[in-house]
The first five atom37 places (N, CA, C, CB, O) and aatype in JSON, in Angstrom:
{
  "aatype": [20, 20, 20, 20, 20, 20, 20, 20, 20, 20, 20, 20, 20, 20, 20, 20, 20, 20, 20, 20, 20, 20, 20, 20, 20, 20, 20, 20, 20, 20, 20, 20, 20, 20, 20, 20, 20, 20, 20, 20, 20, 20, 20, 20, 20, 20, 20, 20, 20, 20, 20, 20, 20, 20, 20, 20, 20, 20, 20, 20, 20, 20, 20, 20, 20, 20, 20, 20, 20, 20, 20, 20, 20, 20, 20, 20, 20, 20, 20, 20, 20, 20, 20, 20, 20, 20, 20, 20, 20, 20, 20, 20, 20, 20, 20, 20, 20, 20, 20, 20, 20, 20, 20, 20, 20, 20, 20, 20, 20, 20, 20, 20, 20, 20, 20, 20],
  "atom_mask": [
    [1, 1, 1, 1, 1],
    [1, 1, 1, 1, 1],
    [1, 1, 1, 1, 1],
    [1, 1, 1, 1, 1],
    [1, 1, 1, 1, 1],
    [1, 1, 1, 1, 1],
    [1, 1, 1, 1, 1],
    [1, 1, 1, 1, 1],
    [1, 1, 1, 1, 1],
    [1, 1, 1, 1, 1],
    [1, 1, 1, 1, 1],
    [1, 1, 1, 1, 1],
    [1, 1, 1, 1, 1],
    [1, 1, 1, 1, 1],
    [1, 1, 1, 1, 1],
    [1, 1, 1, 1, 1],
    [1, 1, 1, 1, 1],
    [1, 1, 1, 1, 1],
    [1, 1, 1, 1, 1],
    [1, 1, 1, 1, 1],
    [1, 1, 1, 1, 1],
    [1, 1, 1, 1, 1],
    [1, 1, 1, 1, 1],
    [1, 1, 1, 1, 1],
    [1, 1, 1, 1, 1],
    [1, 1, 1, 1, 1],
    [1, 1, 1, 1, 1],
    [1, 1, 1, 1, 1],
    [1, 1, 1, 1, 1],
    [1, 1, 1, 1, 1],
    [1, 1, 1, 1, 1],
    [1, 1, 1, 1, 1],
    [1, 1, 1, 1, 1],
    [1, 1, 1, 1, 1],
    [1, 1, 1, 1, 1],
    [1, 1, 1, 1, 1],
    [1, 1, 1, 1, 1],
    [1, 1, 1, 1, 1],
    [1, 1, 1, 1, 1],
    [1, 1, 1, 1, 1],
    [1, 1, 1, 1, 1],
    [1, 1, 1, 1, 1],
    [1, 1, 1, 1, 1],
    [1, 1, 1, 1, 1],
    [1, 1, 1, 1, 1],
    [1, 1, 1, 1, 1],
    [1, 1, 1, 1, 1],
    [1, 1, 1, 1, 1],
    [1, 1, 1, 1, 1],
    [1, 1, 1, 1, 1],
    [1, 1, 1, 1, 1],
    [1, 1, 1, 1, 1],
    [1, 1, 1, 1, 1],
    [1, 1, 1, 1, 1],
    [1, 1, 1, 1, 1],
    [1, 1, 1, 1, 1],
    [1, 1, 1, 1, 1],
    [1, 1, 1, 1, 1],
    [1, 1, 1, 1, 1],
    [1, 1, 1, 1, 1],
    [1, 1, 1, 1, 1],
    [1, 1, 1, 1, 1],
    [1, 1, 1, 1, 1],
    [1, 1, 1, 1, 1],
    [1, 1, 1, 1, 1],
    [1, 1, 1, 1, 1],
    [1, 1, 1, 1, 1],
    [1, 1, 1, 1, 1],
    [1, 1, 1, 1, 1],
    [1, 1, 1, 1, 1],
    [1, 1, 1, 1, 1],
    [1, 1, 1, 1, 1],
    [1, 1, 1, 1, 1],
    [1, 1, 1, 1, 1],
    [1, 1, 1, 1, 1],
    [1, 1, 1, 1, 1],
    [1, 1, 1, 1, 1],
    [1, 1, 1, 1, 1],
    [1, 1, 1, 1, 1],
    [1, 1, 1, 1, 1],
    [1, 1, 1, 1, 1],
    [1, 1, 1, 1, 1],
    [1, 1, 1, 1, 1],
    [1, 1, 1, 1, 1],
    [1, 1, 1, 1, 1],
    [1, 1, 1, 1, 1],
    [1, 1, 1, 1, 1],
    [1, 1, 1, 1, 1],
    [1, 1, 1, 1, 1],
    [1, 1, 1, 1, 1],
    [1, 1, 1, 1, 1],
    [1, 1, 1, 1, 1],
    [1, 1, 1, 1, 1],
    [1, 1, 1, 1, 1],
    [1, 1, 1, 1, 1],
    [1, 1, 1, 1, 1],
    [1, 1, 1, 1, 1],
    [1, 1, 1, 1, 1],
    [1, 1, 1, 1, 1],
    [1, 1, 1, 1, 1],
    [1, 1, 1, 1, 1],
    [1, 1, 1, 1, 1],
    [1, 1, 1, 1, 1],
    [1, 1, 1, 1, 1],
    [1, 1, 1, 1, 1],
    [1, 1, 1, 1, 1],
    [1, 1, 1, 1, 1],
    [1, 1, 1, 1, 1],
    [1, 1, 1, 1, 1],
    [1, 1, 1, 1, 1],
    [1, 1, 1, 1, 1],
    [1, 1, 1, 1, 1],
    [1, 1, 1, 1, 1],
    [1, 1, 1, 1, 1],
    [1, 1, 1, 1, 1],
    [1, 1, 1, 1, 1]
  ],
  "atom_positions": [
    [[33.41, 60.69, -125.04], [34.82, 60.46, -125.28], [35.67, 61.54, -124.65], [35.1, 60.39, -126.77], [36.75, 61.12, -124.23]],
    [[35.49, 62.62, -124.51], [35.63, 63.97, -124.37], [36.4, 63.42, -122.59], [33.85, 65.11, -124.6], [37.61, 63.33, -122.41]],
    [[35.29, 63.13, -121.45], [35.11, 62.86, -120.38], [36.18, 61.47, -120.03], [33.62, 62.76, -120.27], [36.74, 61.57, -118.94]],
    [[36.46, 60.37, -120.74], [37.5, 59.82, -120.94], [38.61, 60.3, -121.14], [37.38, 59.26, -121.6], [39.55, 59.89, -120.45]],
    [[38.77, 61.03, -121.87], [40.65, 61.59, -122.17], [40.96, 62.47, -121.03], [41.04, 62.74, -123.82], [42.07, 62.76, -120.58]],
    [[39.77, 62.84, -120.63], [40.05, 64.0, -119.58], [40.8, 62.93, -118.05], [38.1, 65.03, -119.11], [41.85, 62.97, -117.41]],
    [[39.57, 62.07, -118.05], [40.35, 61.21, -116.83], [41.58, 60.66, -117.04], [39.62, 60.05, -116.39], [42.27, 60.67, -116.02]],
    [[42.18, 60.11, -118.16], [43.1, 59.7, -118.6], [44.43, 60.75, -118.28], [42.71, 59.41, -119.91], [45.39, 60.64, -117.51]],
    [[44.13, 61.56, -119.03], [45.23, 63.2, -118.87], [45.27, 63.17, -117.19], [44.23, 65.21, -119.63], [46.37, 63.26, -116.64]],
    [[44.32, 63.08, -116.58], [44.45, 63.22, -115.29], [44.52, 62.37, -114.43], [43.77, 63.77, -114.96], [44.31, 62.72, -113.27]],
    [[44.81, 61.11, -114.72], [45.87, 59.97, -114.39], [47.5, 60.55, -114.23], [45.82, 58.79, -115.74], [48.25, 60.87, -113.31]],
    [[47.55, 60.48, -115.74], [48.97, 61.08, -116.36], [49.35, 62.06, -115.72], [48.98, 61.57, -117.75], [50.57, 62.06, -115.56]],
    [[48.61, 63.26, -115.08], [49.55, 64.6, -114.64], [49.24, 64.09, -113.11], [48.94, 66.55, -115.18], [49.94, 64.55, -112.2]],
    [[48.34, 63.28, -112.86], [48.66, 62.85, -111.26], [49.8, 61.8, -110.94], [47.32, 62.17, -110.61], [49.93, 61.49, -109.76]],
    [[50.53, 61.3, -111.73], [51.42, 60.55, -111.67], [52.44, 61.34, -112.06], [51.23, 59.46, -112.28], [53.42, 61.3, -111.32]],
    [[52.52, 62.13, -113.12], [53.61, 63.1, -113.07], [53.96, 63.84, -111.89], [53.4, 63.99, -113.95], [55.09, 64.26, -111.67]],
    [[53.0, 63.99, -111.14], [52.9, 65.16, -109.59], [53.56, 64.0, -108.84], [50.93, 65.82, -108.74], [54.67, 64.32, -108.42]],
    [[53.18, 62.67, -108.53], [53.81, 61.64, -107.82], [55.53, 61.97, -107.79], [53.39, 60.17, -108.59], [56.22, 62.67, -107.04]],
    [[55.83, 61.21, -108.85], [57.08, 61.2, -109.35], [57.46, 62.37, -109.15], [57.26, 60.81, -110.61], [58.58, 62.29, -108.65]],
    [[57.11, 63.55, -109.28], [58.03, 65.09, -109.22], [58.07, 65.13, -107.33], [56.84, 66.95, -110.2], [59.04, 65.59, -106.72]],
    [[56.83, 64.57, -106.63], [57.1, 64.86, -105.6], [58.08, 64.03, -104.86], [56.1, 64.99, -105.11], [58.73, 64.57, -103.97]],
    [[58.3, 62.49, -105.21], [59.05, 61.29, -104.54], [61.05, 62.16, -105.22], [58.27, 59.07, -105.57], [62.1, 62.23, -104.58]],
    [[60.83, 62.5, -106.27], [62.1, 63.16, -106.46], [62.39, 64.5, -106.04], [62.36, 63.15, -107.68], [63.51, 64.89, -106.36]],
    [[61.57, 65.42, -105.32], [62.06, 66.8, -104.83], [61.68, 66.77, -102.9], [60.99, 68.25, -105.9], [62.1, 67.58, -102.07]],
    [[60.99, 65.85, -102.72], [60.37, 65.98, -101.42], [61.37, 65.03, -100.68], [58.69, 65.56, -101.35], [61.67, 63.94, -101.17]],
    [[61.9, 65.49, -99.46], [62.67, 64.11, -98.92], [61.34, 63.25, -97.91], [64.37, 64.67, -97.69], [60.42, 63.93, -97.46]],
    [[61.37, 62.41, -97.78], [60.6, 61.82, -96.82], [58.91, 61.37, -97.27], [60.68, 62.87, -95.65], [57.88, 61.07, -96.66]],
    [[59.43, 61.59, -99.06], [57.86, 60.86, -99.19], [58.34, 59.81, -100.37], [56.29, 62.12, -99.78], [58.93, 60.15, -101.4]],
    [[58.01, 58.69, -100.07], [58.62, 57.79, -100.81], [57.62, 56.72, -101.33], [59.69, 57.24, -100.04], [56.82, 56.19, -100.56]],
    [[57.68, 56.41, -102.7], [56.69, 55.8, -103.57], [57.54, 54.69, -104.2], [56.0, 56.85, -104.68], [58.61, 54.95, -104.74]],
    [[57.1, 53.57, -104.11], [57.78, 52.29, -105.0], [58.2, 52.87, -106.77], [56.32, 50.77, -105.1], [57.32, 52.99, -107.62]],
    [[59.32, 53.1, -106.98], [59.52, 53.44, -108.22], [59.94, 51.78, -109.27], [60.82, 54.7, -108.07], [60.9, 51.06, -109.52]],
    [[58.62, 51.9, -109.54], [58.2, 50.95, -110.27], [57.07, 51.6, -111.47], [57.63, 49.87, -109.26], [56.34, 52.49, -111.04]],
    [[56.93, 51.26, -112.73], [55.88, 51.88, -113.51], [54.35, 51.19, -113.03], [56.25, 51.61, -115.18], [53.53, 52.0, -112.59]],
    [[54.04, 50.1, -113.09], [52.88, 49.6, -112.53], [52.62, 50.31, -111.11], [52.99, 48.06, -112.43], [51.53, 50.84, -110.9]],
    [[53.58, 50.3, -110.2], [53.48, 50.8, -109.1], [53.13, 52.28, -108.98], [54.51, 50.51, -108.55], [52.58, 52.62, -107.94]],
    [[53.32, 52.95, -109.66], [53.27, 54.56, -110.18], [51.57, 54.95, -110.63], [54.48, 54.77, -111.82], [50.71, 55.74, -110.25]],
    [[51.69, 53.96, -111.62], [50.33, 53.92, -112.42], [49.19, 53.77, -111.57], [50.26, 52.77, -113.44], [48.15, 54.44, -111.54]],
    [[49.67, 52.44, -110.64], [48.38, 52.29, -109.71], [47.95, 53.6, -108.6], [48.69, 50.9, -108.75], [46.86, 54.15, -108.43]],
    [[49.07, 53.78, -108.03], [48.91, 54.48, -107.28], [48.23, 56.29, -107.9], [50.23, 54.26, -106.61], [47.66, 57.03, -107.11]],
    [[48.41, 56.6, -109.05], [47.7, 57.26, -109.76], [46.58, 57.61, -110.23], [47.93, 57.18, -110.18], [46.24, 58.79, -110.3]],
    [[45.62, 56.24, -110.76], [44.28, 55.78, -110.61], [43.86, 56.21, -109.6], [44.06, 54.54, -110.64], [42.9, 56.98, -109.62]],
    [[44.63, 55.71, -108.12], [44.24, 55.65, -106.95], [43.68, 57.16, -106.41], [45.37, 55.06, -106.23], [42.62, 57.67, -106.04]],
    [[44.71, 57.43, -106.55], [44.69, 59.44, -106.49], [43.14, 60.1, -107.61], [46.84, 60.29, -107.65], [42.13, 60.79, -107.51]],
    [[43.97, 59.22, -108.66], [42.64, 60.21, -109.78], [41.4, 60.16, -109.49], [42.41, 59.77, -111.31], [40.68, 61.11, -109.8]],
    [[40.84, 58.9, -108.76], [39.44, 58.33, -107.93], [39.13, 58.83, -106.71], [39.44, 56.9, -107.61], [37.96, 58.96, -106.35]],
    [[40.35, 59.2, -105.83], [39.8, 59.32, -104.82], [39.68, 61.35, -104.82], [40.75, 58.35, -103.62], [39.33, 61.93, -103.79]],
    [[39.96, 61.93, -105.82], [39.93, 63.32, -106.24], [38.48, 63.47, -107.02], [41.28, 63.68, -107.22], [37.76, 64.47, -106.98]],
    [[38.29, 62.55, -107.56], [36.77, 62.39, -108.38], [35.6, 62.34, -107.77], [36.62, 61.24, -109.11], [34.45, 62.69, -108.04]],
    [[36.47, 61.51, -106.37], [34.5, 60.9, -105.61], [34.81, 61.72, -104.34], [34.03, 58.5, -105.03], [33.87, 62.45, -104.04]],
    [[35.97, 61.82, -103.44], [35.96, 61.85, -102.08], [35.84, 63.75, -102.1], [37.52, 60.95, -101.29], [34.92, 64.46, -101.69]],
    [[37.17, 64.15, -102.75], [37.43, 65.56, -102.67], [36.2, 66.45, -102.83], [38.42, 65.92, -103.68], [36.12, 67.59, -102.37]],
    [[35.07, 65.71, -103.64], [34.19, 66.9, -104.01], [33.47, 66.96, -102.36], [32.92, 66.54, -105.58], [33.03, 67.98, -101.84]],
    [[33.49, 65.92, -101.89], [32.56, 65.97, -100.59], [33.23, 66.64, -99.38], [32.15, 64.46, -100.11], [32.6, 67.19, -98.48]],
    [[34.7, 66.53, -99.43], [35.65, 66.78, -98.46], [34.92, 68.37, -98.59], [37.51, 66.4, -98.84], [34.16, 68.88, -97.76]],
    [[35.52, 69.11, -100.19], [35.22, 70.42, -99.78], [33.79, 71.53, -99.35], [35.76, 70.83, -100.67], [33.73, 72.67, -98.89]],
    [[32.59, 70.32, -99.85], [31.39, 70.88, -99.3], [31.44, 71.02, -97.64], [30.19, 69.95, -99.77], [31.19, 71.94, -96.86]],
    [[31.9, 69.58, -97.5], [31.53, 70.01, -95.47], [32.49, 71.16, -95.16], [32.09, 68.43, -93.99], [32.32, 71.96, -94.23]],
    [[33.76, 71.17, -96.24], [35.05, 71.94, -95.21], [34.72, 73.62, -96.0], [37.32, 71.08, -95.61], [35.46, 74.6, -95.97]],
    [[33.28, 73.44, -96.69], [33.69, 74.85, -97.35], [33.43, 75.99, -96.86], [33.23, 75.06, -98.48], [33.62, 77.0, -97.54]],
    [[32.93, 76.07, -95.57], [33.08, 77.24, -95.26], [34.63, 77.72, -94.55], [31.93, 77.43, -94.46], [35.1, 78.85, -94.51]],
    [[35.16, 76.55, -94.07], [36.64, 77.15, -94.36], [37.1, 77.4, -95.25], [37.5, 76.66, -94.1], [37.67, 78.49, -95.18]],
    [[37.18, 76.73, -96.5], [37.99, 77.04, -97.48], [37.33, 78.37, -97.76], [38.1, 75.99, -98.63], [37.54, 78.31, -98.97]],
    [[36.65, 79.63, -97.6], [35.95, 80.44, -97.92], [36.56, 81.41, -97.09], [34.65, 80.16, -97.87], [37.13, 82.38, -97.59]],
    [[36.49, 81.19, -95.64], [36.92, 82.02, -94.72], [38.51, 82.06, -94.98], [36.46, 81.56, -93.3], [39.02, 83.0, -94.36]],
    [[39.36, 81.37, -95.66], [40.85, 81.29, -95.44], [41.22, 81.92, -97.16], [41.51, 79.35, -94.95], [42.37, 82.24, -97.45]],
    [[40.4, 82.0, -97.87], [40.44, 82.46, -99.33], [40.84, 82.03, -100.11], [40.83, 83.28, -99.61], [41.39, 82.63, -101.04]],
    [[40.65, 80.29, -99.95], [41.09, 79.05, -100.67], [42.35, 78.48, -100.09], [41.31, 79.34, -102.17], [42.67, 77.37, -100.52]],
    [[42.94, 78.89, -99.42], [44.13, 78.22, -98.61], [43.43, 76.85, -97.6], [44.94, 79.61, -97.48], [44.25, 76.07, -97.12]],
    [[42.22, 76.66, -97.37], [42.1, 76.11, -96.76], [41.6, 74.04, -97.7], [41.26, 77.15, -95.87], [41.55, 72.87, -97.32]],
    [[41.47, 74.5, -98.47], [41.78, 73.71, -100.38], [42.99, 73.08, -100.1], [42.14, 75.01, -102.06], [42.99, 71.99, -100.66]],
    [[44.18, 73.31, -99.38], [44.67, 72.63, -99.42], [44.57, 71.75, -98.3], [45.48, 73.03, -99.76], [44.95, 70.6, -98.48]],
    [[44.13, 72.09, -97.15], [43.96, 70.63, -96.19], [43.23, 70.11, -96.67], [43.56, 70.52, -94.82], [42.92, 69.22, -95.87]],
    [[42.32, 69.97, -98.0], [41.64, 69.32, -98.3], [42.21, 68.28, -99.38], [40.72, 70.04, -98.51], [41.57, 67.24, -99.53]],
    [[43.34, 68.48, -100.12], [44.21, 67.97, -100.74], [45.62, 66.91, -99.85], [44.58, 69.21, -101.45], [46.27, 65.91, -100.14]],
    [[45.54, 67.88, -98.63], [46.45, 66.96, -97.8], [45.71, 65.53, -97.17], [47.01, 67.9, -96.53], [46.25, 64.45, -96.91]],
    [[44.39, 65.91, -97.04], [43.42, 64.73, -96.59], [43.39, 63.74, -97.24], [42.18, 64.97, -96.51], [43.29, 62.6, -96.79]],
    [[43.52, 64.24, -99.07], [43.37, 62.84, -99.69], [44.78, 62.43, -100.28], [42.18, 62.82, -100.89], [45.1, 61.47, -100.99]],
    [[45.31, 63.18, -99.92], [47.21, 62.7, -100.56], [47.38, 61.38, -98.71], [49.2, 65.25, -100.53], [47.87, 60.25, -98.69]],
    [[46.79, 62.18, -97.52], [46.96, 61.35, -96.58], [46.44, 59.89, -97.1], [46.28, 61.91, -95.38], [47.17, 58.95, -97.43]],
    [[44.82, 59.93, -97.06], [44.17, 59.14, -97.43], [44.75, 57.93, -98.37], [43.32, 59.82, -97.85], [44.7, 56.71, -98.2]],
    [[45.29, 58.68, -99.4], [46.27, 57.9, -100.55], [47.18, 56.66, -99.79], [47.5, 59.16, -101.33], [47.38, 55.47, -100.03]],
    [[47.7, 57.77, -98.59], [49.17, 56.58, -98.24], [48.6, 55.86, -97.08], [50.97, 57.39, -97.65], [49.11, 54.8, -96.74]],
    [[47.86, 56.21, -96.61], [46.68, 54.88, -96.01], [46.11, 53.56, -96.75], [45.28, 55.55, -95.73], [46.01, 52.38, -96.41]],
    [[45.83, 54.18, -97.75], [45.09, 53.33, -98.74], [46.06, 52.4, -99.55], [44.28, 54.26, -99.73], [45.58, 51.42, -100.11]],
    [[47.51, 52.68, -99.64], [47.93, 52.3, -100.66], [49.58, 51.81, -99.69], [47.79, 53.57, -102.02], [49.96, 52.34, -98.65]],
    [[50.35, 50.59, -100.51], [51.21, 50.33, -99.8], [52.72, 50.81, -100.28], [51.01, 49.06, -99.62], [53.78, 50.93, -99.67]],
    [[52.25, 51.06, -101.85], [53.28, 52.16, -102.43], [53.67, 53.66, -102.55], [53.21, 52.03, -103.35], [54.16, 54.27, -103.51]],
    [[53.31, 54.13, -101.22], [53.35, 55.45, -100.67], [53.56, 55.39, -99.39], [52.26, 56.19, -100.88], [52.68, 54.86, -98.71]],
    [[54.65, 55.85, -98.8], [55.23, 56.57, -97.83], [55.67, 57.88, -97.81], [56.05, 56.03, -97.54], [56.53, 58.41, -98.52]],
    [[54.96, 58.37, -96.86], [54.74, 59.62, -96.25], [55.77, 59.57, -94.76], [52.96, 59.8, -95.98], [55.43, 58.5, -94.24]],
    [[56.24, 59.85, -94.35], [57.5, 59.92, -93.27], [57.27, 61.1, -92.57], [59.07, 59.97, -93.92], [57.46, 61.02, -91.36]],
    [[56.98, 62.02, -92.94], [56.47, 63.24, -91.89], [55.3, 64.51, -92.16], [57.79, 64.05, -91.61], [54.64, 64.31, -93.17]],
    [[55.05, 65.41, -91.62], [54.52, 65.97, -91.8], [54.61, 67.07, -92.72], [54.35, 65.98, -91.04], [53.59, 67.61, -93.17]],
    [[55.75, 67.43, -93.01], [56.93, 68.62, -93.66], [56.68, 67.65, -95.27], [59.21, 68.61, -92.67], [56.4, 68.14, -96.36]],
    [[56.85, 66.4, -95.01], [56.53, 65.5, -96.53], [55.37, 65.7, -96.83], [56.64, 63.9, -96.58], [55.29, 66.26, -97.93]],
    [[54.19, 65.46, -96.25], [52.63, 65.77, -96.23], [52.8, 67.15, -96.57], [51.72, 65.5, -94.75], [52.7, 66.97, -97.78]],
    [[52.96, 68.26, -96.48], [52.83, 69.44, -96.82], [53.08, 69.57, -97.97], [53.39, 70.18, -96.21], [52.22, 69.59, -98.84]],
    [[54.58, 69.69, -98.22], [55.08, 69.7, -99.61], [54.7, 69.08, -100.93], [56.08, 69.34, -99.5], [54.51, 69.65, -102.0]],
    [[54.64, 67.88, -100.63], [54.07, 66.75, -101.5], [52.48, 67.05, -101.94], [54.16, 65.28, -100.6], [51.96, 66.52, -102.91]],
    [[51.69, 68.14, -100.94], [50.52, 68.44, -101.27], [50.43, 69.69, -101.76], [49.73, 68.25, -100.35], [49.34, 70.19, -102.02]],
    [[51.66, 70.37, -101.95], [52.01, 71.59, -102.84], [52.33, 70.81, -103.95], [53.23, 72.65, -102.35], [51.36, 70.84, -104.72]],
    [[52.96, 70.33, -104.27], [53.49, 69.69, -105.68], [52.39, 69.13, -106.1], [54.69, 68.6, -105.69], [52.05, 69.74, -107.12]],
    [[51.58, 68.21, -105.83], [50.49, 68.15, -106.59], [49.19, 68.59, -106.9], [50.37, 67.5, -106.53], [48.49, 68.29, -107.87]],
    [[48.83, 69.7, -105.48], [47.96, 70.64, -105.86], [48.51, 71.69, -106.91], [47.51, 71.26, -104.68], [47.66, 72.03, -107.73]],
    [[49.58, 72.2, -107.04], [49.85, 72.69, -108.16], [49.06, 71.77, -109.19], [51.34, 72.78, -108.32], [47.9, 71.78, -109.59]],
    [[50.25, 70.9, -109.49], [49.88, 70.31, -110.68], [48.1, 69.66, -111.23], [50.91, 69.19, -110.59], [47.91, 69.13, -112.33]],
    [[47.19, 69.84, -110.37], [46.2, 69.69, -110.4], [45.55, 70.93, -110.66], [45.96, 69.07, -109.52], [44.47, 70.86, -111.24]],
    [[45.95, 71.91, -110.37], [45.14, 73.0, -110.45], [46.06, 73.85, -111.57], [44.87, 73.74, -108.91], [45.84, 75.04, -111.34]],
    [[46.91, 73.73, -112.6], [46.98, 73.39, -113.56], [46.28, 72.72, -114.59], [47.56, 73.14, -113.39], [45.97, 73.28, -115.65]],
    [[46.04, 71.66, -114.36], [45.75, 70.5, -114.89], [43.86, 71.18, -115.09], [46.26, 68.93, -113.7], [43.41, 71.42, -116.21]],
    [[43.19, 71.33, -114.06], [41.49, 71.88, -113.96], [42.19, 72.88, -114.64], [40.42, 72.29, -112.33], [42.5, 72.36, -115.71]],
    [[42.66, 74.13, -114.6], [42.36, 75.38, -115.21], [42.81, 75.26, -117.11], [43.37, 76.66, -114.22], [42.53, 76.19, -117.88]],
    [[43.6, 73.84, -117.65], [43.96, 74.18, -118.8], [42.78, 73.53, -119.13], [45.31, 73.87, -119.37], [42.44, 74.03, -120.2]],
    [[41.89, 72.6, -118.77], [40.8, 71.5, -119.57], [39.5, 72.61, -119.36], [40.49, 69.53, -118.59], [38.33, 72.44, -119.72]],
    [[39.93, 73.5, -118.84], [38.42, 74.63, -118.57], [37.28, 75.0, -119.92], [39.12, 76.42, -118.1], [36.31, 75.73, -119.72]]
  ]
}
């Protein structure tokens, strides 16, 4: 049960990171719709569950050599990935891709360090 609420919570603060980023970021734009939010959340919470762990084994000896800065192209890969995958995410530039992967790597790495 434990392992459930956890994914759940981390639905919830990945959709909170959505929404904080579609309202502070110009140029990344998400269907503001609640279903639309939600899905695209799942979407994120899954592809952080299965893809990210693999992203950072191959990429980890960068992320090692850069002193975790490099954690975040690994976060930009799957926030990319996201708006590939999904038709309720637009991404418009690269400056959006950045930011938008500060706002929710924050909130993710938040999110891991309070469930520790």
């Amino acid at each position: 049960m434990k392992f459930l609420a956890k994914i759940v919570l981390a639905v919830v603060v990945n959709a909170a990171a959505l929404v904080i980023a579609y309202l502070v970021v110009p140029g990344f734009q998400i269907t503001p719709a609640f279903q639309a939010v939600a899905v695209l959340a799942v979407i994120l919470t899954v592809l952080n569950f299965t893809i990210k762990p693999a992203l950072s084994m191959i990429l980890g000896p960068v992320i090692f050599l850069t002193l975790g800065l490099g954690y975040l192209f690994v976060n930009g890969a799957i926030l990319y990935l996201l708006d590939f995958l999904s038709q309720n995410l637009t991404i418009q530039s690269i400056a959006a891709l950045v930011y938008g992967t500060l706002i929710i790597s924050a909130a993710n790495f938040i999110f891991h360090s309070a469930t520790k």
